[in-house]
MDTraj code that builds the backbone (N, CA, C; nanometers):
import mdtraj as md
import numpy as np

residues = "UNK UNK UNK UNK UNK UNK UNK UNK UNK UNK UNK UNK UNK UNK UNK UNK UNK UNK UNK UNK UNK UNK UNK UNK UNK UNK UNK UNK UNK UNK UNK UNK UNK UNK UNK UNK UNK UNK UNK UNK UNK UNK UNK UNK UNK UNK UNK UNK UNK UNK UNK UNK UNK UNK UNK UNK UNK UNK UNK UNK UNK UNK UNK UNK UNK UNK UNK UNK UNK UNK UNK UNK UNK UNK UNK UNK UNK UNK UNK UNK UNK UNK UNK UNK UNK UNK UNK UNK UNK UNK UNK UNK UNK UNK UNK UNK UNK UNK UNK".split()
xyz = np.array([
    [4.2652, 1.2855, 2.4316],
    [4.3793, 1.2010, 2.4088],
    [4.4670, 1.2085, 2.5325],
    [4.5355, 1.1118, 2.6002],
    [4.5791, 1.0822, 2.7248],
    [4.7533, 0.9704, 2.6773],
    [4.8174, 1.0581, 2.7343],
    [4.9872, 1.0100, 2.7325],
    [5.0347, 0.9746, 2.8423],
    [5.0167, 0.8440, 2.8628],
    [5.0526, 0.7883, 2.9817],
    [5.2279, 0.8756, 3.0536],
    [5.2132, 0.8871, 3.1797],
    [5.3636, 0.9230, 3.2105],
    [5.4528, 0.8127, 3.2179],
    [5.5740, 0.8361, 3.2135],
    [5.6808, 0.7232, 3.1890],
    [5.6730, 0.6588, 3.3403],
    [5.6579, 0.7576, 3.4472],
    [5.7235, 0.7053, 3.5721],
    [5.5516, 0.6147, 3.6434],
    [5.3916, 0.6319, 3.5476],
    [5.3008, 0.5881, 3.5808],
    [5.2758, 0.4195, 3.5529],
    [5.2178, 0.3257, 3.6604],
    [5.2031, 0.1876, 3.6660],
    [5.1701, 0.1132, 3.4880],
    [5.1930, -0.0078, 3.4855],
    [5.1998, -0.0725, 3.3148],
    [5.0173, -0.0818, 3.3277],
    [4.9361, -0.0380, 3.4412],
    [4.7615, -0.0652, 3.4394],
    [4.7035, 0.0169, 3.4189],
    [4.7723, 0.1585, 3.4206],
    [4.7404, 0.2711, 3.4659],
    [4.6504, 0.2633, 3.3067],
    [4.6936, 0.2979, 3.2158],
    [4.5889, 0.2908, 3.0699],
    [4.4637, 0.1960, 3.0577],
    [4.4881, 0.0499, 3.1400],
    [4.3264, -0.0369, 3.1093],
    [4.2922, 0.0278, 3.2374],
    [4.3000, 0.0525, 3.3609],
    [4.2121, 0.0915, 3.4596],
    [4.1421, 0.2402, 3.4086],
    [4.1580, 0.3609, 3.3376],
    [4.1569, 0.4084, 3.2884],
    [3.9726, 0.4205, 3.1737],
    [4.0774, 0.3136, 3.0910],
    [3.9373, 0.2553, 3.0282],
    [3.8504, 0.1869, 3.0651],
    [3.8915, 0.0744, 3.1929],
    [3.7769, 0.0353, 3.2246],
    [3.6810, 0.1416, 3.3128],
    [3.7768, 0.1985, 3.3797],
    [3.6710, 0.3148, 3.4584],
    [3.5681, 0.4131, 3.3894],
    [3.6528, 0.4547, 3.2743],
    [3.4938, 0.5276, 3.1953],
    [3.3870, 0.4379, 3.1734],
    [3.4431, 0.3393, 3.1484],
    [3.2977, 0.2666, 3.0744],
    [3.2078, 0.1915, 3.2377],
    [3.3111, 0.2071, 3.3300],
    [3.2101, 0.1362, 3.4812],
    [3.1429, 0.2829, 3.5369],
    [3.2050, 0.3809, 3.4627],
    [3.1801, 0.5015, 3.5888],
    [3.1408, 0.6251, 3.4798],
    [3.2207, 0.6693, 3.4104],
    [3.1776, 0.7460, 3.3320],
    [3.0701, 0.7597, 3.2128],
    [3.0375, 0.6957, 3.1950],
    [2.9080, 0.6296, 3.1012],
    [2.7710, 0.6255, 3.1726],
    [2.8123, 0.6527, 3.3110],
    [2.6915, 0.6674, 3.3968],
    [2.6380, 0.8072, 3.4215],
    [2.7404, 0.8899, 3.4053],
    [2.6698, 1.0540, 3.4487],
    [2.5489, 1.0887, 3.3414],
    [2.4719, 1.1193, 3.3613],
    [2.3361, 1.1314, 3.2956],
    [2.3677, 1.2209, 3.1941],
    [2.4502, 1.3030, 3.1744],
    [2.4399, 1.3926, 3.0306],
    [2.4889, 1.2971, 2.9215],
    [2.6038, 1.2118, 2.9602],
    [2.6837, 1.1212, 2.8992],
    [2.5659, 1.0219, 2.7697],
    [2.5939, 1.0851, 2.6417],
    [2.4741, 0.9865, 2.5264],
    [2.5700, 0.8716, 2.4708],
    [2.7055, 0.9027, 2.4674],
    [2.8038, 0.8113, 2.4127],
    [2.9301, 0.8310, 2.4686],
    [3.0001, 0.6730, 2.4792],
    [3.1657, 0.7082, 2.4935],
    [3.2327, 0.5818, 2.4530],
    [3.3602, 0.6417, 2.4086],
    [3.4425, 0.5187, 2.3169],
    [3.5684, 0.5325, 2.4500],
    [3.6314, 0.4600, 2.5054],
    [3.7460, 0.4224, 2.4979],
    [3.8335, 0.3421, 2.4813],
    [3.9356, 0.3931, 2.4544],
    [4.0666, 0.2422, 2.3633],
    [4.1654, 0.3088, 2.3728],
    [4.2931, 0.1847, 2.3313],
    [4.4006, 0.2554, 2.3126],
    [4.4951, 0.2605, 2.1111],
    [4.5320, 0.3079, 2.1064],
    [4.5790, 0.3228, 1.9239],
    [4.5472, 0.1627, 1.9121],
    [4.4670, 0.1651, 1.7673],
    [4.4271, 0.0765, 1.7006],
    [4.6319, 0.0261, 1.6594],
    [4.6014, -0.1389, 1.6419],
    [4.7286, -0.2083, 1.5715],
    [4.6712, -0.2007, 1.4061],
    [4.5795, -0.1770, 1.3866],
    [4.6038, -0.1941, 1.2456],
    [4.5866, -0.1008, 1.2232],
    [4.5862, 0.0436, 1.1859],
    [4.5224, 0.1920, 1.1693],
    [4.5774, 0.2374, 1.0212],
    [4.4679, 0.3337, 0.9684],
    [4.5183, 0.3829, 0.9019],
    [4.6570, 0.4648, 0.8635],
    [4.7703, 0.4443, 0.7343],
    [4.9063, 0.5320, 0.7226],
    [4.8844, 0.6865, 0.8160],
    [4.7938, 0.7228, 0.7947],
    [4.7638, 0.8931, 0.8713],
    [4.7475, 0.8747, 0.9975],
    [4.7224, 0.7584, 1.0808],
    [4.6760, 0.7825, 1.1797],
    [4.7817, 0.8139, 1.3026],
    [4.7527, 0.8846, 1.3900],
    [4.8412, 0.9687, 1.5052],
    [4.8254, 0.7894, 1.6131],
    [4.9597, 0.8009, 1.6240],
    [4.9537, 0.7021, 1.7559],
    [5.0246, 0.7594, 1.9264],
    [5.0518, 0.8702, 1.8895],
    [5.1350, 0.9478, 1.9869],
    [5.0606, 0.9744, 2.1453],
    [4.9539, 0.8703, 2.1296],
    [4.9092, 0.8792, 2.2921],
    [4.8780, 0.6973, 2.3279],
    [4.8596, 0.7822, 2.4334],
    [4.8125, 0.6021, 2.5374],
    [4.6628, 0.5482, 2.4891],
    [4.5838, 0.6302, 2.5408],
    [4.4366, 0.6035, 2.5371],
    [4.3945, 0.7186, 2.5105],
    [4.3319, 0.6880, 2.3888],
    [4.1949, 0.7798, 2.3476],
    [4.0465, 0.7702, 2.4424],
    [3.9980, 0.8953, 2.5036],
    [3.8487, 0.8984, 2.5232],
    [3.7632, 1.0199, 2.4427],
    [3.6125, 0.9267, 2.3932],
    [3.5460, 1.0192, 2.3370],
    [3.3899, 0.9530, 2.4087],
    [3.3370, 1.1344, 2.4184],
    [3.2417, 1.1433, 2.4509],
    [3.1186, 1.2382, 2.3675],
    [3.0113, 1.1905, 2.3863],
    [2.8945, 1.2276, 2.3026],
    [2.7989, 1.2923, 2.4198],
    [2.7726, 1.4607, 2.4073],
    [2.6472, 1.5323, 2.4720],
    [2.5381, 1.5895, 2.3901],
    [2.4411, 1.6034, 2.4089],
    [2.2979, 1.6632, 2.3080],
    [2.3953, 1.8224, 2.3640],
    [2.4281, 1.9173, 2.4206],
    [2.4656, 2.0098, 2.4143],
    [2.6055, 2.0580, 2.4807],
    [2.6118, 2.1950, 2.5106],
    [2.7184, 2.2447, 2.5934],
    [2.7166, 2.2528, 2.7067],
    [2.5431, 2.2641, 2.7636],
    [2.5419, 2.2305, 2.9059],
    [2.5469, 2.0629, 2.9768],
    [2.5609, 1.9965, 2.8317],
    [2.5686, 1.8478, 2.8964],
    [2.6885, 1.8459, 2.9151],
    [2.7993, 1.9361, 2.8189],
    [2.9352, 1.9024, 2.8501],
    [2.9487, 1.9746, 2.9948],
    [2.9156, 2.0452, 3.0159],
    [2.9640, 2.1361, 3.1199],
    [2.8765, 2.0548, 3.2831],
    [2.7702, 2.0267, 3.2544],
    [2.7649, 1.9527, 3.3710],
    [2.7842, 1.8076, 3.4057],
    [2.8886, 1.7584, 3.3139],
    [2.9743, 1.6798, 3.3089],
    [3.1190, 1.6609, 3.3662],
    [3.1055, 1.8130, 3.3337],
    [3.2496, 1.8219, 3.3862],
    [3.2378, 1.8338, 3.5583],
    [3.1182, 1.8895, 3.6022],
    [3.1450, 1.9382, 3.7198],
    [3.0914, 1.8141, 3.7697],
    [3.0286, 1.7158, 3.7022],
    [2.9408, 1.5715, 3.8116],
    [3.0447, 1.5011, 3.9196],
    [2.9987, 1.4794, 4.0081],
    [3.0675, 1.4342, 4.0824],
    [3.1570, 1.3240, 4.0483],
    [3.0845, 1.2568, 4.0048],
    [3.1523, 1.0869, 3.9402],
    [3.2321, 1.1018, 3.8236],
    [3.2892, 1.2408, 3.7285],
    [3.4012, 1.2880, 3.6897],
    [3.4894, 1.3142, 3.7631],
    [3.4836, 1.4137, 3.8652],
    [3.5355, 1.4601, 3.9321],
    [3.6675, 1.4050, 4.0390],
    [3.5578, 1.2848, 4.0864],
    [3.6464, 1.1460, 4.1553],
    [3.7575, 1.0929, 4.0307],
    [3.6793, 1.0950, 3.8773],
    [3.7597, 0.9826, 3.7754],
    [3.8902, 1.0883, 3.7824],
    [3.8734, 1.2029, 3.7857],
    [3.9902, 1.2927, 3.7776],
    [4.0874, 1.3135, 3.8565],
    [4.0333, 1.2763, 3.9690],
    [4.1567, 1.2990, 4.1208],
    [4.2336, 1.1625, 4.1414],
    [4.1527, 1.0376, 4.0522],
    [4.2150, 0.8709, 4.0983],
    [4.3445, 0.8853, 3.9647],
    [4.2585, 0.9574, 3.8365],
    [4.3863, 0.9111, 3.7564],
    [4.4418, 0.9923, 3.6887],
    [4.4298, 1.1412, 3.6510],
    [4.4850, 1.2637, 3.6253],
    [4.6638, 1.2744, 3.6595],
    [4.6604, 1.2319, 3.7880],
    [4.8128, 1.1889, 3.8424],
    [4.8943, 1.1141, 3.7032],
    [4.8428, 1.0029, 3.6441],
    [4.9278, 0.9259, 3.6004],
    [4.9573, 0.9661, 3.4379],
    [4.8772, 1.1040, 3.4463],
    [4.9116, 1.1750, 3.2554],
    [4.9751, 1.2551, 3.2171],
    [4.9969, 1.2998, 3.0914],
    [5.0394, 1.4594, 3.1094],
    [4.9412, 1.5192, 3.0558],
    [4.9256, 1.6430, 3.0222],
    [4.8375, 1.7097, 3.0124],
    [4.7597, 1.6394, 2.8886],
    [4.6299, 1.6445, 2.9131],
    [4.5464, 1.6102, 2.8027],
    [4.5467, 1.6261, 2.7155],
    [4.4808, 1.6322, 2.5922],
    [4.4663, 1.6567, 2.4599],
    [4.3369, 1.6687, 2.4157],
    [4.2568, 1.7955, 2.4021],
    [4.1234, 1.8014, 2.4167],
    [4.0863, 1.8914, 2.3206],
    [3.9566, 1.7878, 2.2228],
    [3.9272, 1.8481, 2.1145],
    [3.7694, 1.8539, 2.1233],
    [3.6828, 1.9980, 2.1479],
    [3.5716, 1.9616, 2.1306],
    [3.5356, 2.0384, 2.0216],
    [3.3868, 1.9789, 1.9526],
    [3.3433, 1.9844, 1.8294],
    [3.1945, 1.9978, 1.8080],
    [3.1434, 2.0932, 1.7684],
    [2.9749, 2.1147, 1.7203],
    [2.9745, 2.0247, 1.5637],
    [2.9530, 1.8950, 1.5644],
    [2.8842, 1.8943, 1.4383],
    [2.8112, 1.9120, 1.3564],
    [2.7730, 1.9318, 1.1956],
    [2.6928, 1.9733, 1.1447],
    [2.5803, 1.8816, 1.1468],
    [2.4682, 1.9320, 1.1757],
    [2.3337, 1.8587, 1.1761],
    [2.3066, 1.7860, 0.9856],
    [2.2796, 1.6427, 1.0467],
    [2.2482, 1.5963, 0.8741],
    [2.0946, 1.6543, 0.8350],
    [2.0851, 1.6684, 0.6803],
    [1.9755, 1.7364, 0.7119],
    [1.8403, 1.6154, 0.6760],
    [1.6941, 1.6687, 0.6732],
    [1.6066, 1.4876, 0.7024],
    [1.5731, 1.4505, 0.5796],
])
top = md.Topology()
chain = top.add_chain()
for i, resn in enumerate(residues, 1):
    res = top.add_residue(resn, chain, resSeq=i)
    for name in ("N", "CA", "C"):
        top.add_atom(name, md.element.get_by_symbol(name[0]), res)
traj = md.Trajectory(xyz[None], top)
């Protein structure tokens, strides 16, 4: 989850999203990724307290982890990291369905 800064550009959130999906969707561990910003119609519960949501899908922990270090993260992090405040980062082992 990503909170735009007050003093960051009105593009800074779609460049953002468009960049995962031109750039980040490409690192090879990467199986899935959603980004957007708070739904207008959302559920009463739902948290709107950020800019843009990103979610990503790995088969493991070493996909997350050599994700993090791929180069083509790395760049997404130094172009737009500037314009947030600190992240909001939730990762999660789901339970396997069973067959």
């Amino acid at each position: 989850m990503l909170k735009l800064k007050a003093e960051a550009s009105g593009t800074a959130a779609q460049s953002v999203i468009d960049d995962t999906y031109s750039q980040l969707s490409k690192i090879k561990t990467v199986r899935g990724v959603w980004a957007g910003k708070p739904a207008s119609k959302a559920t009463p519960d739902a948290s709107t307290d950020y800019t843009v949501a990103l979610v990503f899908v790995f088969d493991d922990v070493a996909g997350l982890k050599s994700y993090l270090s791929d180069p083509i993260h790395t760049k997404f992090a130094d172009r737009h990291l500037k314009n947030w405040e600190a992240p909001l980062v939730y990762d999660i082992t789901p339970k396997k369905l069973a067959p």
